[in-house]
C-alpha positions as CSV (number, residue, x, y, z in Angstrom):
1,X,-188.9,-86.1,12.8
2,X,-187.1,-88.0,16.0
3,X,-183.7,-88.9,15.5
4,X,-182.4,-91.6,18.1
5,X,-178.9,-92.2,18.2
6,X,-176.7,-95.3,19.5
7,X,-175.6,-94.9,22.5
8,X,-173.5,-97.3,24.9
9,X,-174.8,-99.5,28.2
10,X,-178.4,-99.3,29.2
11,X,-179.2,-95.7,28.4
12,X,-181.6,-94.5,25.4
13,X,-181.0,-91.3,23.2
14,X,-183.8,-89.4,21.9
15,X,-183.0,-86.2,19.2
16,X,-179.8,-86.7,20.0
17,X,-179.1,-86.5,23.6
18,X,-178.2,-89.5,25.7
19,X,-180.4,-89.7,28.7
20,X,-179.3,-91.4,30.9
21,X,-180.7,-93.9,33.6
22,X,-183.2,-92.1,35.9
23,X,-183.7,-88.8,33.1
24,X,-180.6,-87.2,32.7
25,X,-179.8,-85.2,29.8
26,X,-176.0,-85.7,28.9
27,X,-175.9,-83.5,25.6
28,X,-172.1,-84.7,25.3
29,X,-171.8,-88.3,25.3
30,X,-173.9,-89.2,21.7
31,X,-173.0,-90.7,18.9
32,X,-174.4,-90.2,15.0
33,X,-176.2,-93.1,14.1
34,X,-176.1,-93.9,10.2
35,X,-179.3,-93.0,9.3
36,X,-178.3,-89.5,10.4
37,X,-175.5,-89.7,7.3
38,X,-178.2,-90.5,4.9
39,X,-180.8,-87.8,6.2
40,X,-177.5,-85.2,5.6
41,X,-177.6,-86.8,2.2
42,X,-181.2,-86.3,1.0
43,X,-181.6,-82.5,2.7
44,X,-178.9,-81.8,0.4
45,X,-179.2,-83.5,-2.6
46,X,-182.8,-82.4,-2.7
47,X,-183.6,-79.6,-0.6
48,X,-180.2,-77.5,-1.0
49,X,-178.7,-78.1,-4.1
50,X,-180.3,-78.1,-7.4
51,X,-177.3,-79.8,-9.2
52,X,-175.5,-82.2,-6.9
53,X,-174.9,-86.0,-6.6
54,X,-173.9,-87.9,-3.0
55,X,-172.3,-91.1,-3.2
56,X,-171.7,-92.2,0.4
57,X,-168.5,-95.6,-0.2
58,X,-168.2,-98.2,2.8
59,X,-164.4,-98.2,2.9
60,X,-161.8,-98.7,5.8
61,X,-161.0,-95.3,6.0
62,X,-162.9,-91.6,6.0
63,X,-162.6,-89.6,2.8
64,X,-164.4,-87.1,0.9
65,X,-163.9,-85.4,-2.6
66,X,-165.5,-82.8,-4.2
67,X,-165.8,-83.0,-7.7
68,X,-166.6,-79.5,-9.6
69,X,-169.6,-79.9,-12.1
70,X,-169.4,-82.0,-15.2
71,X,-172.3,-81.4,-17.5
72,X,-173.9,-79.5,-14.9
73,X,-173.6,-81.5,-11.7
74,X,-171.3,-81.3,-8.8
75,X,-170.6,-84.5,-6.9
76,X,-169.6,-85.5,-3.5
77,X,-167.8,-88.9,-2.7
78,X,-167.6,-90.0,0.7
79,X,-166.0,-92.9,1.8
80,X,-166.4,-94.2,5.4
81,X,-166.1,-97.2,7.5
82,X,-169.0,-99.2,7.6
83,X,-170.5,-100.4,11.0
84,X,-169.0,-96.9,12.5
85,X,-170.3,-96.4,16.3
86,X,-170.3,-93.0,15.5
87,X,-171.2,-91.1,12.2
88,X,-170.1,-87.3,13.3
89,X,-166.8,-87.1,11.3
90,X,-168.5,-88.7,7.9
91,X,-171.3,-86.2,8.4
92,X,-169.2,-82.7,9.3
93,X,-167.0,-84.5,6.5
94,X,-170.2,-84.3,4.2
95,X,-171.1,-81.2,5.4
96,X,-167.4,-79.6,4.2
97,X,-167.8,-81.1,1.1
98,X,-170.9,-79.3,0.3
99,X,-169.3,-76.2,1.6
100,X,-167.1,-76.2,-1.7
101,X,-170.1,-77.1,-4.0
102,X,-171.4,-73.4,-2.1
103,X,-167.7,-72.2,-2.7
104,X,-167.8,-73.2,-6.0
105,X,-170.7,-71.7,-7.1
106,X,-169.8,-68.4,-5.7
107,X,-166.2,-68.2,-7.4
108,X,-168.1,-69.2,-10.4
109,X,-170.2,-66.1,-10.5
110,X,-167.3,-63.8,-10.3
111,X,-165.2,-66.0,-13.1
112,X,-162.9,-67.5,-11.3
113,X,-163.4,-71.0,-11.8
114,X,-159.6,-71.9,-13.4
115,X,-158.7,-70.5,-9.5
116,X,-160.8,-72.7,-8.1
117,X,-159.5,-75.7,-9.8
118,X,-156.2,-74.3,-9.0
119,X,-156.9,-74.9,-5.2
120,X,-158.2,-78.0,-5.3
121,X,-154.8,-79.7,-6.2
122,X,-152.5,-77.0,-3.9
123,X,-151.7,-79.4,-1.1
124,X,-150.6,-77.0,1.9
125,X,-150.2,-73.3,2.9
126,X,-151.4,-70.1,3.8
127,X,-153.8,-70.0,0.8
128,X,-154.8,-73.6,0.5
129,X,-155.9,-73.2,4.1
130,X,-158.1,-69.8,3.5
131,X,-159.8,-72.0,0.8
132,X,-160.7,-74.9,3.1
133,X,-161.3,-72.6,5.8
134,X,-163.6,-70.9,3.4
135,X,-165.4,-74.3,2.6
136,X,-165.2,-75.9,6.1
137,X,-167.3,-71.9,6.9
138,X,-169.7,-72.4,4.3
139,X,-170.2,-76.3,5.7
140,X,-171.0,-74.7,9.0
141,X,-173.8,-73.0,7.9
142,X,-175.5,-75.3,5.8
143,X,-174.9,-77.8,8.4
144,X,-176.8,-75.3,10.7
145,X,-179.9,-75.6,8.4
146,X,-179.5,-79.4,9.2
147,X,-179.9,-79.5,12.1
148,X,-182.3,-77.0,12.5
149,X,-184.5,-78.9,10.1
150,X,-184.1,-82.2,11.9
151,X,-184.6,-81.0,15.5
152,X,-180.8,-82.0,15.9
153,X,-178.8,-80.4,19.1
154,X,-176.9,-77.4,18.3
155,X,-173.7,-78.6,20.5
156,X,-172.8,-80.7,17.3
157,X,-172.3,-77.2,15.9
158,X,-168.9,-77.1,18.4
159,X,-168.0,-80.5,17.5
160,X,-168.2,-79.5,13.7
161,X,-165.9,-76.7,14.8
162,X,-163.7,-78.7,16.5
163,X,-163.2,-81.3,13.7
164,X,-163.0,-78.5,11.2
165,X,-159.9,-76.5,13.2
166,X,-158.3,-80.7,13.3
167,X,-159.0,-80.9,9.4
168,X,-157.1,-77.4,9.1
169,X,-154.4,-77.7,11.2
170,X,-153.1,-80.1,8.2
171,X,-152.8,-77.4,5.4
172,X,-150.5,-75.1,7.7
């Protein structure tokens, strides 16, 4: 499948690099189109998680909840702004999210689910931020997968990381 992002003045973007005029690869300088956001959606609604339910909210302001499973569905909310120039944030946003539904499942296996509810309302610290680090790892991978799957550059790997270590910098 080719991706094309939106990208800025007269260049194109093809599988998300922006070339630039006379053939130039600038690997750097892309932006997530929304299409991207709703291609995260399906691969992990349908090809990743048996149980889960995406709801992607056009609001003023980027948001995400996980919501542990009720009657044997998780759910992700994600609010973001629509008309965005750039998706990245909403989708390593998404990305997190599913991290905990991966989290989630894992703590449930070794019955510690009440713990896991636990964190979710903990607002700051040293073990509030080992949980989200824990989700914003697990994010990483599956986001990996993504990518992988949809011929995406791996650089948005380090911009994932980047926006993860922002995210976590809040909980210290």
């Amino acid at each position: 499948m080719r991706i094309t992002v939106r990208t800025e003045g007269p260049d194109r973007a093809e599988n998300g690099f922006r070339i630039r005029e006379g053939g130039k690869l600038d690997a750097f300088d892309w932006r997530i189109d929304k299409h991207v956001l709703d291609r995260a959606k399906a691969f992990l609604c349908w090809d990743t998680f048996q149980n889960l339910s995406i709801q992607l909210i056009e609001i003023s302001s980027v948001t995400g909840y996980f919501l542990p499973p009720e009657r044997d569905r998780s759910t992700i909310v994600l609010f973001y702004r629509p008309g965005n120039p750039d998706y990245s944030r909403p989708l390593f946003l998404l990305f997190h999210e599913a991290g905990h539904c991966i989290q989630y499942e894992e703590w449930e296996r070794t019955e510690r689910t009440a713990e896991f509810h636990k964190h979710m309302e903990t607002g700051t610290g040293a073990i509030q931020y080992a949980f989200e680090k824990e989700a914003w790892d697990w994010g990483r991978d599956i986001l990996k997968d993504f990518l992988a799957r949809e011929n995406l550059d791996g650089d948005l790997l380090e911009k994932y990381d980047t926006y993860s270590a922002e995210c976590l910098a809040s909980y210290r």
